[in-house]
Residue, then its C-alpha position, 0 to 999 in steps of 0.5 A: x750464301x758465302x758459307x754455300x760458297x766456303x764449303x764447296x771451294x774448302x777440299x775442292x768439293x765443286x770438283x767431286x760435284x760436278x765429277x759425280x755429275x759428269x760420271x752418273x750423266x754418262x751412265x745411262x739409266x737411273x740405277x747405274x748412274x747411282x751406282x756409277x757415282x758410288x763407284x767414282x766418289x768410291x775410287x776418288x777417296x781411294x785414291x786420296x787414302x793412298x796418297x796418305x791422306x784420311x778419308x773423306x766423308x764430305x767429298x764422298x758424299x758430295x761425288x754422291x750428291x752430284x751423281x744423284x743430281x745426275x740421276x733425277x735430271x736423266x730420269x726427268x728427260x728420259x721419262 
């Protein structure tokens, strides 16, 4: 369980998480809330490359990741 922990403090990754939450949870619908985190963790390593650092795999995917949690939590409410 600490490693769980370790992994999401490393690069500020509950961050990307719950910003892919709070983006998708907004959306509205299913598919634009899937497309609206791809969209934020999209803009975030963007933004990260411009500031001169490498892309981030990990951070995308875990923007991703809340974005979908998002999604099926909105999908199970509405329907």
């Amino acid at each position: 369980m600490n490693n769980f922990f370790k992994f999401f403090v490393a690069s500020n990754r509950y961050k990307h998480l719950t910003g892919g939450f709070i983006v998708a949870a907004l959306a509205g619908s299913f598919y634009a809330a899937v497309y609206a985190a791809v969209v934020a963790a999209s803009c975030l390593e963007l933004k990260d490359r411009l500031y001169g650092n490498p892309w981030d795999w990990i951070d995308w995917l875990c923007t991703l990741l809340g974005g979908i949690i998002a999604a099926i939590v909105l999908h199970l409410i509405v329907f």
